[in-house]
N, C-alpha and C positions, 0 to 999 in steps of 0.2 A: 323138757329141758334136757335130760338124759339123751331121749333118742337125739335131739339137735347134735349132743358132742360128738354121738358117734356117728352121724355122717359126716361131720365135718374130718375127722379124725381118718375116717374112708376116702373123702374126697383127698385129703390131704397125699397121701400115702399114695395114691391114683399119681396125684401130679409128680411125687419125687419118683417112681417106679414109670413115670413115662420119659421123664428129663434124662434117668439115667440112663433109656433104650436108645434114647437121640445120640448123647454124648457119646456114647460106645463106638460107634465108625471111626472119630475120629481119634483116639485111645488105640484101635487095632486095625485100620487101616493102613494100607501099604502101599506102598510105588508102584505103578506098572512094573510088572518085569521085562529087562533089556533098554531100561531106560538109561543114559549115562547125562549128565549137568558137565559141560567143562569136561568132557573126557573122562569124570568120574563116574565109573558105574554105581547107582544110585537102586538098580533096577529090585523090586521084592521086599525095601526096605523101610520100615516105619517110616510115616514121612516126617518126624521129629527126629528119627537118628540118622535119616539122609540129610534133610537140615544142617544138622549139626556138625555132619563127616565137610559137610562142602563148608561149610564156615569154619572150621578149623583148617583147612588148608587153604583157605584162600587168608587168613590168620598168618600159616606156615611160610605160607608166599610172602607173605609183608614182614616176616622176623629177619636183621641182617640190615634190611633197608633201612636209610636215613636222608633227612631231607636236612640241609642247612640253609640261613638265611645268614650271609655276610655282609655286617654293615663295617667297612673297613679291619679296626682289627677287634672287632669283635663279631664272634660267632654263634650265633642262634641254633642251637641242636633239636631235632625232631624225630623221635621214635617211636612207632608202637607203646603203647596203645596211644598217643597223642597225634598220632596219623591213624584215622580211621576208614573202615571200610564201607563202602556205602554200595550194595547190593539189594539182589530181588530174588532170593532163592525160592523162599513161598511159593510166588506168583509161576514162577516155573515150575517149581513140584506138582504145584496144582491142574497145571495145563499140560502135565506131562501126560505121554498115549504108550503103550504098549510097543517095544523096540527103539523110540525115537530118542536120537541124539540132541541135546539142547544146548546151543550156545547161550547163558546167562551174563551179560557183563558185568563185570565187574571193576570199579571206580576206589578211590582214596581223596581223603577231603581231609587237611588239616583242620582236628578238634578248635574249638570257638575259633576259627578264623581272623575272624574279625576286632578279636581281643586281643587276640597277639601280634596283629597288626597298629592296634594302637598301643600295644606297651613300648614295641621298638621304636612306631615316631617318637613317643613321651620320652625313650632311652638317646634316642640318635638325634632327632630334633635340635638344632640352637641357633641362637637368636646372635642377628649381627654385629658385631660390635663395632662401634662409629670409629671412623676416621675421626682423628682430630690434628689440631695444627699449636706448637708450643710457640710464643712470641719470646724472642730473645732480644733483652738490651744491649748483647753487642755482638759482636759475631756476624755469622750470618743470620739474615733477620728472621726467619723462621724455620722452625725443623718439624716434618710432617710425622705423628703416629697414629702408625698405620694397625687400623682396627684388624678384624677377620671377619671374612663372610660368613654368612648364617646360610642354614639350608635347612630344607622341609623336605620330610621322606615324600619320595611320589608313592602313593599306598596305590591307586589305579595300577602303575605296573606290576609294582610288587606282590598285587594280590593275584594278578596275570600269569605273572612268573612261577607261581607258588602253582597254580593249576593246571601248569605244564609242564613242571618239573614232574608231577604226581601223578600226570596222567602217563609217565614212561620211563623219563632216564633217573627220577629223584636226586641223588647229590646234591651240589651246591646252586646257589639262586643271590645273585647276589644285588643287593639294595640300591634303589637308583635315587637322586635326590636334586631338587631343584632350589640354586643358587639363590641367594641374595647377597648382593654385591653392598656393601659397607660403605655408609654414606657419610660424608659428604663425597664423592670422587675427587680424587687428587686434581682434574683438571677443575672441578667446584671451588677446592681450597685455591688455588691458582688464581682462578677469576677473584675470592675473596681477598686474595693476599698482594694483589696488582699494588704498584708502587703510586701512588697519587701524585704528590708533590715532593718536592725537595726546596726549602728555602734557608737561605744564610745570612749572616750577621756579622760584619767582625768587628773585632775589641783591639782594646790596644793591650795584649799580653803582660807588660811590664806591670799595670795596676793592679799588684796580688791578692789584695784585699777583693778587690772588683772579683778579677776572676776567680778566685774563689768562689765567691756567692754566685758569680752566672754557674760556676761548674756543680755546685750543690745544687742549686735548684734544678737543673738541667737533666740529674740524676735522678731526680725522684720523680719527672715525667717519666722518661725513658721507660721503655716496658710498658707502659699504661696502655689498656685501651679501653675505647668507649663504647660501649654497647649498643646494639642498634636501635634507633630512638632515645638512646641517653646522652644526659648532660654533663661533661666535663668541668669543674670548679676548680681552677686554677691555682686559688687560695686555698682551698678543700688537699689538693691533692699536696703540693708543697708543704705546706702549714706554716706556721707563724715565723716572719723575718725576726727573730731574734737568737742571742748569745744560746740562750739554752738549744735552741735547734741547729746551732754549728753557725750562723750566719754570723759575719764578720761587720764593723762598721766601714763603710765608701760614701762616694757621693752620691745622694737621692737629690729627687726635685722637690723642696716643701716650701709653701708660702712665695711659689714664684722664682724661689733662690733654690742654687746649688750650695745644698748642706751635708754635711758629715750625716750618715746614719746607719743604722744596721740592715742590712740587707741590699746595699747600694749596688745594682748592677739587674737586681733583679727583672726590671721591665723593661730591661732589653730581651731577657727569656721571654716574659709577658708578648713581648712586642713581635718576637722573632715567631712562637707561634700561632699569633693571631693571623698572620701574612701566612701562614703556612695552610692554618686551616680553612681561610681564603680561596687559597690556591686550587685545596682539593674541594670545593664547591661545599661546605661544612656552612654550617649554620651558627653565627656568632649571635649569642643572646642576649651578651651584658660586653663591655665592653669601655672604655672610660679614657680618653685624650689627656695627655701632659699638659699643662698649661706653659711651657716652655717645648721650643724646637729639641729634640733631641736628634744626634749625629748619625745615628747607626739605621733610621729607613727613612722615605720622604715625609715630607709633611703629609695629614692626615691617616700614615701607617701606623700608627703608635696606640700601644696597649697598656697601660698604665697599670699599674696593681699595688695596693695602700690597705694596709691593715687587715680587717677581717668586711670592711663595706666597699671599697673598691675591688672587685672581681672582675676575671675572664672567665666566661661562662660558653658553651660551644657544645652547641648540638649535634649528634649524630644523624643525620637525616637516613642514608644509606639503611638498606633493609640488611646487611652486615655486619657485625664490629669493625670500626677503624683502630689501627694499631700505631704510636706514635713514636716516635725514633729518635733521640736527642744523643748530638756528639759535638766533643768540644774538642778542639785540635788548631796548634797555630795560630791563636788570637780569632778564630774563627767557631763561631756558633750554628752549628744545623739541625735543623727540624725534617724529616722525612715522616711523609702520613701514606700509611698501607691501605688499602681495602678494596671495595669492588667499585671501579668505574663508571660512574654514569657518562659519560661519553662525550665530556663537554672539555674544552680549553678554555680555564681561567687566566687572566692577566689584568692587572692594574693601570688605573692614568689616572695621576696626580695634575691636577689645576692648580694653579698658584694666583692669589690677586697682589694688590700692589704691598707692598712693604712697609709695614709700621713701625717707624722712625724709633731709633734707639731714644733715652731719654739723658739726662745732663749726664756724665761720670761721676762717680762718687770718688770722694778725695779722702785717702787716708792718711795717720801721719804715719813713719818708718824709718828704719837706719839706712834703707837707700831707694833710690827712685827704678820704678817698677811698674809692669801692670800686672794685676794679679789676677781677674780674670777680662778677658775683652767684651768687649758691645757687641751684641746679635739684635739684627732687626727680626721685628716680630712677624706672622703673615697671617692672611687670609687663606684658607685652603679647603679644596675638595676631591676626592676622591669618587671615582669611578670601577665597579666589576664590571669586564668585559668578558661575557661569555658566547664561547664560537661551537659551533656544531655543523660538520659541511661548509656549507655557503651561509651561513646563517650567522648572524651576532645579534646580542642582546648587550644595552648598556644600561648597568644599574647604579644610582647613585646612591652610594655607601654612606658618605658622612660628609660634615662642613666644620670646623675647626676656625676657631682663631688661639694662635699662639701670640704670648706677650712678649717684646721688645726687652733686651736684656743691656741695662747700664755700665759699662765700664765701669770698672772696680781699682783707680788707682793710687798706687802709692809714692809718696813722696819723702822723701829727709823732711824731719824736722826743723832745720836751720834754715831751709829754703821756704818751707811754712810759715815758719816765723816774719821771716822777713818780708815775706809777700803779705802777710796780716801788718807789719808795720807800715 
């Protein structure tokens, strides 16, 4: 066992006394003499402190210099040591001979490159902010705001630019970026915001009470719109014909008869844009006929609306929102619908059948002879959408109506009463 440690102990000592004879060349080895790197005479000199003299001036060469990356006004600064040097001095020391001159080139690489190209997208990068379009109830009908375009640094250039700034003149590089334009485009909102229809009603102004309630309800459409594929509730939108909601008592249609009640004018709103949203090729989904002719559109145009169960209801079909416009001026009621055109000409034909005969007058007594309200015959009626496109029409039939015959309402003196009863 003895003898075993001490050969091992020999061999041992053998190996670290031969590694050290190897290593030794390179520890005291020298450059050819007359060799220069770069113009630098290198020639006779450890080839670790030739090394080291040519890396310190090509170091020296890089101190001073700066590379900037300008993203508008902000400026990206680069210096030593964050610009590096990317050489092969080695491989030339080593292949160096005896007087020869060696050209080594010598290059510069912005340190993580590629990190610092994605912290300026992350910095300079943004995202576009949308056009949008504000619906105004009076005025002019819409006022466009206007987003800002978004842009994305082009790194491809940027990284281009940066490798050729460096391979010579360094200074400034500055950042190039690709657009996105803010959407919807003004001529998008344009197409969205095409005037569809315009329909009118008029009133006879002097009825305060009336116009009132046409003019409140008429307010609270105004500005509305309807979302693309949504339903408009008429009732919904308004809210309840009564005192506490500002609505006044006028004449309503109940029971067949013109009676006093509160909200009396309202379904000529009702009525006014039922015909409107007609017009703009709108999809009417509820919908409900006067059982009396009303003055203000023909027979079978009339939109009725009673409580919280008789609704106008009106679908958005348009892949757009429609936006709805109500203005009341000079006994006059109008409806104007915004949105994007499907390409068709709406218009109405009214049918009328024969005329159903007024019924006896009703006789009242009174302090003087009078009629207080007159006989309206009643009718049969039907309605037709007519829609044109080019050369092309389409006839749809809407609805069929009968309205009732309305009895003279007259009044007489009583003395004249009397005397025709005796």
């Amino acid at each position: 066992m003895k003898h075993l440690r001490q050969i091992i102990s020999v061999f041992t000592a053998l190996v670290l006394w031969t590694g050290a004879f190897l290593l030794l060349p390179a520890f005291t080895a020298r450059v050819p003499r007359g060799v220069t790197v770069n113009g630098t005479a290198v020639g006779g000199l450890k080839y670790a402190v030739a090394y080291s003299r040519l890396l310190t001036q090509a170091e020296e060469g890089l101190r001073g210099k700066r590379l900037d990356i300008c993203a508008d006004e902000h400026v990206y600064e680069f210096i030593f040591p964050e610009i590096e040097i990317v050489q092969d001095f080695r491989s030339a020391l080593r292949a160096a001979k005896k007087g020869e001159s060696i050209i080594s080139p010598v290059s510069y690489r912005l340190a993580d490159e590629e990190g610092v190209i994605r912290r300026i997208a992350a910095a300079e990068n943004r995202q576009a902010e949308e056009n949008s379009v504000k619906f105004n109830p009076s005025g002019s009908p819409f006022t466009i705001v206007r987003g800002r375009a978004g842009r994305v640094l082009d790194e491809g250039k940027l990284r281009a630019d940066i490798e050729e700034a460096l391979g010579g003149r360094f200074g400034r590089v500055y950042a190039s970026f690709n657009y996105v334009q803010p959407v919807p485009t003004e001529e998008e909102i344009a197409r969205d915001t095409a005037e569809l229809c315009r329909f009118s009603t008029a009133f006879d102004d002097g009825a305060k009470e009336r116009v009132h309630n046409i003019s409140l309800a008429a307010s609270k459409l105004s500005g509305v719109s309807i979302p693309a594929g949504g339903v408009l509730s008429f009732n919904a939108t308004v809210g309840a014909r009564t005192a506490a909601n500002g609505f006044r008592i006028a004449k309503i249609i109940e029971g067949g008869r013109f009676v006093p009640g509160y909200g009396g004018g309202v379904c000529q709103v009702s009525t006014t844009l039922y015909n409107a949203a007609l017009l703009a090729g709108l999809e009417v989904v509820e919908y409900h006929p006067h059982s009396l002719l009303v003055s203000y559109v023909p027979p079978s145009r009339d939109a009725m609306v009673s409580g919280d169960y008789f609704d106008l209801k009106i679908r958005n079909t348009r892949p757009s929102p429609v936006y709805i416009r109500a203005e009341v001026s000079g006994g006059v009621l109008t409806f104007t619908l915004y949105g994007r055109e499907d390409g068709f000409d709406y218009s109405f034909e009214t049918q009328l059948g024969e005329p159903l005969p007024c019924p006896q007058p009703v006789v009242v007594e009174g302090d003087e002879d009078k009629i207080i309200s007159p006989a309206r015959e009643g009718t049969v009626s039907c309605c037709y959408l007519i829609k044109k496109k080019g050369g092309s029409e389409e006839r749809m039939l809407l609805r069929e109506d009968k309205y009732l015959p309305v009895a003279e309402v007259r009044q007489v003196r009583r003395k004249a009463l009397s005397q025709n009863a005796a």
